[in-house]
C-alpha positions in Angstrom: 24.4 38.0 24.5 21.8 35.1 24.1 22.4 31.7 24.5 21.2 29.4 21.6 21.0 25.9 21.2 20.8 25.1 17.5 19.4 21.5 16.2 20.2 20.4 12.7 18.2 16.9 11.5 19.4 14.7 9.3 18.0 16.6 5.8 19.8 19.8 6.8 23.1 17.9 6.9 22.8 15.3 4.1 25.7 16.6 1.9 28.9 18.2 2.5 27.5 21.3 0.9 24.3 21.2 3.4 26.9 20.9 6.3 28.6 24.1 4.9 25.5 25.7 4.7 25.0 24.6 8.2 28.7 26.2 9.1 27.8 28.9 7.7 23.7 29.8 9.7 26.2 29.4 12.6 29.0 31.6 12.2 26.2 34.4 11.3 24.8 33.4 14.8 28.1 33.8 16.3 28.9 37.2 14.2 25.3 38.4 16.2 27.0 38.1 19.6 25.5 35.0 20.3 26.9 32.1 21.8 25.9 28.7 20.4 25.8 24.9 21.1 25.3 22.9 17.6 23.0 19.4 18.1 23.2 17.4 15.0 21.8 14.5 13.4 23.4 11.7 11.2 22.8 12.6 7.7 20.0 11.8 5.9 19.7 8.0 5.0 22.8 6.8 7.3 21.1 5.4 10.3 19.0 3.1 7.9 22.0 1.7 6.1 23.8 0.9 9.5 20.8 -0.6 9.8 20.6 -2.4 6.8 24.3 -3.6 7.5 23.0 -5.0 11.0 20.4 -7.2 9.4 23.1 -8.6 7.3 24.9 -9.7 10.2 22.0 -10.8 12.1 18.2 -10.5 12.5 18.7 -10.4 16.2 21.9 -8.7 16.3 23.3 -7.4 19.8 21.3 -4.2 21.6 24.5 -3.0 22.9 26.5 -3.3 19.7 23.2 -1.9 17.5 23.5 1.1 20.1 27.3 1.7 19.2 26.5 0.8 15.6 23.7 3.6 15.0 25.9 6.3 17.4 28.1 6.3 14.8 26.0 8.5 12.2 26.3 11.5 14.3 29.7 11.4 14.9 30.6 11.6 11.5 28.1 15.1 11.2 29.8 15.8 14.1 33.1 15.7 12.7 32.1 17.3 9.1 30.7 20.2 10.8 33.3 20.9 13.1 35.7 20.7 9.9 33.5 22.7 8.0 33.7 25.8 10.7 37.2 25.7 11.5 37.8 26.2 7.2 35.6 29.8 8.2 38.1 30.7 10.8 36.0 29.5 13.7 36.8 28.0 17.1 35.0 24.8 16.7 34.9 21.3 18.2 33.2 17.7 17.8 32.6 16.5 21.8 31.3 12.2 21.5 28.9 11.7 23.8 31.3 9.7 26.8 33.7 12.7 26.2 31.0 15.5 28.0 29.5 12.7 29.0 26.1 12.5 28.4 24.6 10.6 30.8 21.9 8.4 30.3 19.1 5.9 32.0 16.9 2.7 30.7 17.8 0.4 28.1 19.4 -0.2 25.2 17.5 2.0 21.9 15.3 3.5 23.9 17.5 5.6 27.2 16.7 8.9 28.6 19.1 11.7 29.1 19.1 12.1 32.7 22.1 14.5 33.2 25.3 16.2 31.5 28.4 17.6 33.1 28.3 21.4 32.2 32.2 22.4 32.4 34.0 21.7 29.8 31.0 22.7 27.4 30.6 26.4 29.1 34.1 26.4 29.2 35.1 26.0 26.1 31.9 28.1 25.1 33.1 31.1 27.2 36.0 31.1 25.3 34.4 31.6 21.9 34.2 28.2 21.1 30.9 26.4 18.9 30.7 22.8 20.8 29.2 20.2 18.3 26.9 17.5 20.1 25.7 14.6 18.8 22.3 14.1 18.7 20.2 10.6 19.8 23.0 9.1 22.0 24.4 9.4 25.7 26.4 7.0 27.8 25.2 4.3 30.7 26.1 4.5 34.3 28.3 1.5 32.9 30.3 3.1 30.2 28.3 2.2 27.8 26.8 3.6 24.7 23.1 4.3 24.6 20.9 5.5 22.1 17.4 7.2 23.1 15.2 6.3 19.8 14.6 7.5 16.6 14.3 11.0 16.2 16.2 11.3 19.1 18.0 14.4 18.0 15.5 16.7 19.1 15.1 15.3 22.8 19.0 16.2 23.0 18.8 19.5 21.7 15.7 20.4 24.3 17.4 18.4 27.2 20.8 20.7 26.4 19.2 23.2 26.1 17.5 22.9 30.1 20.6 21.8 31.4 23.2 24.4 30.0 20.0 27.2 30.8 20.0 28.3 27.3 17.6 31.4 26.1 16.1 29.3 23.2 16.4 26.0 21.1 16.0 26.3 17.6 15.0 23.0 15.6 16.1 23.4 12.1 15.1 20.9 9.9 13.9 21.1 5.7 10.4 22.6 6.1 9.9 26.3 7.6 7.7 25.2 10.1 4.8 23.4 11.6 2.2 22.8 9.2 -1.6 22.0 9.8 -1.0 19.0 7.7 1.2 17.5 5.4 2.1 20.4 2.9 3.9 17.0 0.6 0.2 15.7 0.5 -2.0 19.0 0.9 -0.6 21.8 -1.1 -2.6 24.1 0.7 -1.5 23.2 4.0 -0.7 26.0 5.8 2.2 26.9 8.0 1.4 27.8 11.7 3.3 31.0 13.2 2.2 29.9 17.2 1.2 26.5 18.3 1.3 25.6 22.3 3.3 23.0 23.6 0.1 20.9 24.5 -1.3 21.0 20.2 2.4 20.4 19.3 2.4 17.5 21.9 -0.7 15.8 20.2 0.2 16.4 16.9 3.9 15.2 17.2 2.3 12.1 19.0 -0.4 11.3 16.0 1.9 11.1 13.1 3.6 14.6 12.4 6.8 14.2 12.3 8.1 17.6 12.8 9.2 17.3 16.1 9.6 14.2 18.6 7.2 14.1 21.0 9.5 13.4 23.9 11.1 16.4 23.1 8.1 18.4 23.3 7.1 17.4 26.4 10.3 17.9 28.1 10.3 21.2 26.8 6.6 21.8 28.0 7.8 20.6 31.7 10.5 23.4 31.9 8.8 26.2 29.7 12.1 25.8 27.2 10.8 28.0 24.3 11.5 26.3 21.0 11.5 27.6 17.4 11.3 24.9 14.0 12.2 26.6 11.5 13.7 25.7 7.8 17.5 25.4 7.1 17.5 26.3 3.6 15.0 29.9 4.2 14.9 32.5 5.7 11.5 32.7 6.7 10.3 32.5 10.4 9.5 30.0 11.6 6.9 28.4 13.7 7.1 29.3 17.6 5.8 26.3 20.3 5.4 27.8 24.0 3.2 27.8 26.8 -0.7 28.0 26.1 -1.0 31.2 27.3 0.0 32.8 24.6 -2.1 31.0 22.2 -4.7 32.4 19.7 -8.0 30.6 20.6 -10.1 31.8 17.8 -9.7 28.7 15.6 -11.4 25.7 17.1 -9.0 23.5 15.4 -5.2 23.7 14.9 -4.3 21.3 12.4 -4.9 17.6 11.4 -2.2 14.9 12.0 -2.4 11.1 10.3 -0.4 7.8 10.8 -0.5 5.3 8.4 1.1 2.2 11.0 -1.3 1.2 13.1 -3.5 -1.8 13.5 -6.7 -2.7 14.7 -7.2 -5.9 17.1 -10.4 -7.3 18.2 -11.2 -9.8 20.8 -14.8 -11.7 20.0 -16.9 -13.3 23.0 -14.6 -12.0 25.8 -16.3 -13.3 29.4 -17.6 -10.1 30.8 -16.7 -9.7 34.5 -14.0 -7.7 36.4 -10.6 -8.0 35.9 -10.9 -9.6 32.3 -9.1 -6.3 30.8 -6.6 -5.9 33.3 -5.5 -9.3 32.4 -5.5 -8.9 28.7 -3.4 -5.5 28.5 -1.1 -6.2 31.7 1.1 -9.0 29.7 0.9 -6.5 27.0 2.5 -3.7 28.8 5.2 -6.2 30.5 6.0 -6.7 26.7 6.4 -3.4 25.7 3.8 -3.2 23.7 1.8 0.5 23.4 -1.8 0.1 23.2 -3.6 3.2 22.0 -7.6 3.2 21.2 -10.0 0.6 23.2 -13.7 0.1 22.6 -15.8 -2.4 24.4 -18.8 -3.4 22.9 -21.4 -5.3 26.1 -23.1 -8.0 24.3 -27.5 -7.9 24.3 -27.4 -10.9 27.5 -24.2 -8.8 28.8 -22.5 -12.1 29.3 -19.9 -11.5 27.0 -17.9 -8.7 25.4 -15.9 -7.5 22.0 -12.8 -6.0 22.9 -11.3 -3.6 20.1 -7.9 -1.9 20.5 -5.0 -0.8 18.7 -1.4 -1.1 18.4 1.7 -0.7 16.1 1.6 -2.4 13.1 4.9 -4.1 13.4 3.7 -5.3 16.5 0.5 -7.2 15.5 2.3 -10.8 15.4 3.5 -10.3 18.8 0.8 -8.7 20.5 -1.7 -11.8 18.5 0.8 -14.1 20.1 1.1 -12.9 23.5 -2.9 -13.0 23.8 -3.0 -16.6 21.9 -0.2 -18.0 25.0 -2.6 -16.1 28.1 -4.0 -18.5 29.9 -6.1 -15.6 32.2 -8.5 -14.9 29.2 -11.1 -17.0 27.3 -12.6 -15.7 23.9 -13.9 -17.1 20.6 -11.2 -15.4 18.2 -9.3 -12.4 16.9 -9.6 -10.4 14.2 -6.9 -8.3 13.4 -6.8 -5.8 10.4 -3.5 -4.4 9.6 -4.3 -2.2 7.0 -6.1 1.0 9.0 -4.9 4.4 9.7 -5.7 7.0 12.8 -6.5 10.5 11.5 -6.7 13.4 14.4 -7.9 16.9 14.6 -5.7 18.6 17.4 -6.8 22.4 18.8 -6.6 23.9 22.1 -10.1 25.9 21.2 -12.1 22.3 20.4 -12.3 22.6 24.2 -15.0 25.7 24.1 -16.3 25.4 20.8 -19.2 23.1 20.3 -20.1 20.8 17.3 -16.9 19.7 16.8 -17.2 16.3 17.3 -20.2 16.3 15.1 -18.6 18.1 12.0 -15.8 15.8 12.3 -17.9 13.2 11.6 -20.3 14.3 9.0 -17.5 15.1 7.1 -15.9 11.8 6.7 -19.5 10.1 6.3 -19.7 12.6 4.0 -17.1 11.1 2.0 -18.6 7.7 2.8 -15.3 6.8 5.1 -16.6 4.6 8.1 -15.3 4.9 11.0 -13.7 1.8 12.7 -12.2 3.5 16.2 -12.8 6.6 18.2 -10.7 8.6 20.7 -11.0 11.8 22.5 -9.4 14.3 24.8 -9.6 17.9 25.4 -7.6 19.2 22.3 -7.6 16.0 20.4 -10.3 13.9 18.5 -8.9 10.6 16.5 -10.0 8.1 14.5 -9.5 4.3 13.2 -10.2 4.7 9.4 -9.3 2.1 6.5 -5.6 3.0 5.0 -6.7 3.6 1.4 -9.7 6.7 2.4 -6.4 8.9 4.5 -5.5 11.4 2.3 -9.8 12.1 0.8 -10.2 12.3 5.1 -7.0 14.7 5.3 -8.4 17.0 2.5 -12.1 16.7 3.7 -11.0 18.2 7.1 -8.2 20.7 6.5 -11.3 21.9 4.0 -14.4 22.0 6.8 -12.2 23.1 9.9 -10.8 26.1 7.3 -7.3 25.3 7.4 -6.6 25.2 3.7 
């Protein structure tokens, strides 16, 4: 008897019929000998009207009441699917996040699971019951409710899946798998059978929005083997585990874009020690992720340009946060909000050689200039101008033979 943990996103449940075909994937599960924990998702489209109906209230409407708002949109998949299994004869049950509880740490939006009482769920499990969790949501060490960001789903399904020691968690969602790029923008994308937790980790981060990355790495921490594969197939899908059992023979993996970023240059920073550490430090008390810097010395090495970038819905605050530092003295900034990082991601880049340079004949190639530059080990990333993404996605997927 294996013990799954099965995560439905908010595509695979947005109808009633989807959540029927949902009851239905499980009760074949359960027909296996298999004992099963259901995580689900709001369905499609709900979260942003309870958002929507938040902004009509107020632009700066209440953290704690926006958590209990959102919450809501699971518990009604919850609910439906729970329905939906008891109609096929099954032993089912909805349990709201306070009710196992799921216990959670940090702040309003943006909490951590931290721990779940196991009892009641194995109980109830033992006795040929299907528990239905919500995804995305957890309770305070002061009763209240907490939601754990967008895409949150998936970080509950892997942490269940650690904590109740299940065999595998299985992320079912409307594609059959991980693709080496957009298959809705490259047709020839192809899907990926194996992919290690470290590739899936970068890609996830840099735009593909398969998985959440939190998820990934939690499940990279404690070797949780996961599985994305498509609700509506019956295809495999595409395995994520330790490197090990990777394929190294292609250098690169696949290639990941996002299309909200920003670009922010400081002109005629004073160049001595310490000036960086007080630019970035009141960002990070703000929040505020910074992802590529570039320094560029001056010819009298006096003075500095310092490029970096951040979220594009954060460029007013980050401009006004560096505008109110007194620590810093420069002659402007320049911000352009209207770039885009494009990444290759492979665990093989590491021992092949050239990459770096094909990378980027390829896009001068295509006359794309490159505005940004980042590296790691299985990762190379790029600042690009928005409108030249998708002739960089194609040019790429084409030269590192992924199409």
């Amino acid at each position: 008897m294996v013990k799954k943990v099965l995560k439905f996103g908010g595509t695979s449940v947005g109808t009633v019929e989807r959540i029927q075909h949902v009851a239905n994937i499980i009760k074949k599960e359960i027909s296996l000998g298999n004992k099963v924990i259901a995580i689900v998702s709001a369905m499609a489209g709900k979260t942003n009207d309870l958002i929507k109906l938040s902004c009509e209230i107020s632009n700066e409407f209440n953290k704690r009441e926006f958590d209990v708002l959102l919450s809501s949109g699971e518990q009604v998949t919850c609910a439906l699917l729970s329905g939906a299994l008891i109609k096929l004869n099954m032993k089912a049950k909805s349990w709201l996040n306070w009710q196992i509880p799921i216990l959670t740490s940090g702040e309003h939006s943006n909490a951590r699971i931290i721990n779940m009482h196991v009892e009641k769920i194995n109980k109830y499990l033992n006795d040929g019951g299907v528990p239905i969790i919500p995804g995305f949501q957890g309770i305070s060490k002061n009763g209240d409710i907490t939601t754990i960001g967008r895409g949150g789903s998936d970080a509950t399904a892997v942490a269940v899946a650690k904590i109740f020691n299940a065999d595998t968690c299985e992320i079912y969602t409307d594609v059959d798998g991980v693709y080496s790029t957009d298959p809705n923008k490259i047709p020839v994308a192809k899907k990926i059978d194996k992919i290690s937790y470290d590739e899936m980790l970068e890609l996830s981060s840099l735009g593909a929005k398969v998985m959440q990355s939190s998820a990934v790495q939690t499940a990279m921490m404690y070797d949780i083997s996961l599985e994305v594969r498509s609700t509506f197939t019956e295809r495999k899908g595409t395995k994520i585990f330790s490197q090990e059992n990777i394929d190294y023979s292609k250098s690169v993996t696949g290639v990941a874009y996002s299309k909200d970023d920003a670009k922010i240059t400081l002109t005629g920073v004073q160049d001595k020690p310490g000036v960086a550490a007080n630019i970035f430090e009141p960002l990070s008390k703000a929040q505020i992720n910074v992802d590529m810097v570039i320094q560029n010395i001056s010819s009298d090495q006096k003075t500095t340009d310092i490029t970096f970038t951040v979220k594009r819905d954060e460029v007013f605050k980050t401009e006004q946060i560096l505008k109110d530092n007194k620590n810093i003295k420069y002659k402007k900034i320049i911000q352009n909000n209207k770039v885009a990082k494009v990444s290759i991601v492979g665990a093989g880049m590491v021992s092949t050689p050239g990459i770096t340079y094909r990378m980027f004949r390829a896009l001068s190639d295509e006359k794309i200039n490159i505005l940004a530059i980042s590296t790691s080990e299985i990762k190379l990333s790029v600042i690009i101008e928005e409108e030249n993404v998708l002739k960089a996605i194609k040019k790429l997927h084409t030269i590192f033979d992924l199409d």
